[in-house]
C-alpha positions in Angstrom: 52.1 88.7 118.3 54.9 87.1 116.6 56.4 90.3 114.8 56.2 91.7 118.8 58.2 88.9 120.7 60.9 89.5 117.4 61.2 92.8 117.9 61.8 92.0 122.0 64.5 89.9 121.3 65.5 92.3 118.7 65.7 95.1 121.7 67.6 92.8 124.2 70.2 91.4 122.2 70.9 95.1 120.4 71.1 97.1 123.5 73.6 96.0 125.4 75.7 95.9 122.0 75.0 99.3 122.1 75.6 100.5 125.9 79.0 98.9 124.9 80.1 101.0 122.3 78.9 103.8 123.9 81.2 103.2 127.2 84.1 102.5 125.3 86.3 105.1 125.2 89.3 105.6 122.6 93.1 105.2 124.2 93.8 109.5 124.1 97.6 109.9 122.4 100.1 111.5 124.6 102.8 113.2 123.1 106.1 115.1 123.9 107.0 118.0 123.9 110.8 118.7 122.4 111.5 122.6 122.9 113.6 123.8 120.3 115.9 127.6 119.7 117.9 127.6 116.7 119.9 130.5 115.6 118.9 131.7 112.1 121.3 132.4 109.3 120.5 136.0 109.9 121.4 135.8 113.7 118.1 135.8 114.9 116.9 132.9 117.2 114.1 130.8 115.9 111.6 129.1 118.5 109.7 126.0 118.3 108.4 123.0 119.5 108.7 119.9 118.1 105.5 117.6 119.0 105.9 113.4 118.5 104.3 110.4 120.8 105.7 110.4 124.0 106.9 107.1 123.4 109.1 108.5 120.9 112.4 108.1 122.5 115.1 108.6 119.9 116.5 111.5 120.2 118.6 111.5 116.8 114.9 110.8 115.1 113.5 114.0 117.3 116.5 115.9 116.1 115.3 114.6 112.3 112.4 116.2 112.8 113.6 119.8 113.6 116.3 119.6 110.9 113.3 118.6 107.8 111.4 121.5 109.0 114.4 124.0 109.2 115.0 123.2 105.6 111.5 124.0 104.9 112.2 127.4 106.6 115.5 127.7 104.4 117.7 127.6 107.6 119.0 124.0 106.5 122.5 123.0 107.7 121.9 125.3 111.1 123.1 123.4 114.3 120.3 121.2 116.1 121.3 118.9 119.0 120.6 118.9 122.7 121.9 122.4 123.0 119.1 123.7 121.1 116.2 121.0 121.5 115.4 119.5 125.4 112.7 117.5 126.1 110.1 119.9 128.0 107.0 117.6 129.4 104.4 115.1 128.3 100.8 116.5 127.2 97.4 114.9 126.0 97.7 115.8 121.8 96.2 118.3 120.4 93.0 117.6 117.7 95.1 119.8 115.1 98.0 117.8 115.8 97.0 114.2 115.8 96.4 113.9 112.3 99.8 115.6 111.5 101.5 112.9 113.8 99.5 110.4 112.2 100.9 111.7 109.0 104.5 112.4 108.8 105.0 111.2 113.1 105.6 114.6 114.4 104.0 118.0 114.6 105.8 121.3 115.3 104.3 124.2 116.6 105.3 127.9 115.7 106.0 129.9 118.4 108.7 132.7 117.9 110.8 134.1 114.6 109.6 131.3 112.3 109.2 132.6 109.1 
């Protein structure tokens, strides 16, 4: 009777631990969404987004962003300021983007003439 009323007690004090943890839901990142035409060396115009946490303000760090991964295209030294990036909206991230933002604190997404 004894190894019953113990497991009782172990039942009411562990479930509502549990219904807890259950209902708690993580905070979901929102990010922005920076989007970005630079003209390659070659004339052609190269289209991307660049993807940080919404609270990301700064633009010049924004502008950072576009200019490491231009230089991991080879187009380093092409022009990248508010001509050629605007801010475009504010989304829920993306799963494959997260962990890059969790990373390196940005993401950018491929759209047109990036290779």
């Amino acid at each position: 009777m004894k190894s019953i009323k113990t497991i009782i007690v172990l039942i009411l004090v562990s479930v509502p631990a549990l219904l807890t943890a259950q209902t708690k839901t993580s905070k979901t990142m929102k990010v922005a969404v920076w989007d970005t035409y630079v003209t390659k060396k070659d004339g052609t115009i190269m289209h991307f987004d660049i993807i940080a946490p919404s609270d990301m303000k700064d633009t010049a760090v924004i502008y950072n962003y576009g200019k490491a991964f231009l230089k991991s295209k080879g187009q380093e030294g092409q022009p990248l300021t508010a001509k050629e990036c605007r801010f475009c909206h504010i989304e829920t991230v993306k799963p494959n983007w997260q962990a890059a933002i969790e990373k390196s604190g940005y993401f950018i997404y491929e759209m047109e003439n990036c290779n």
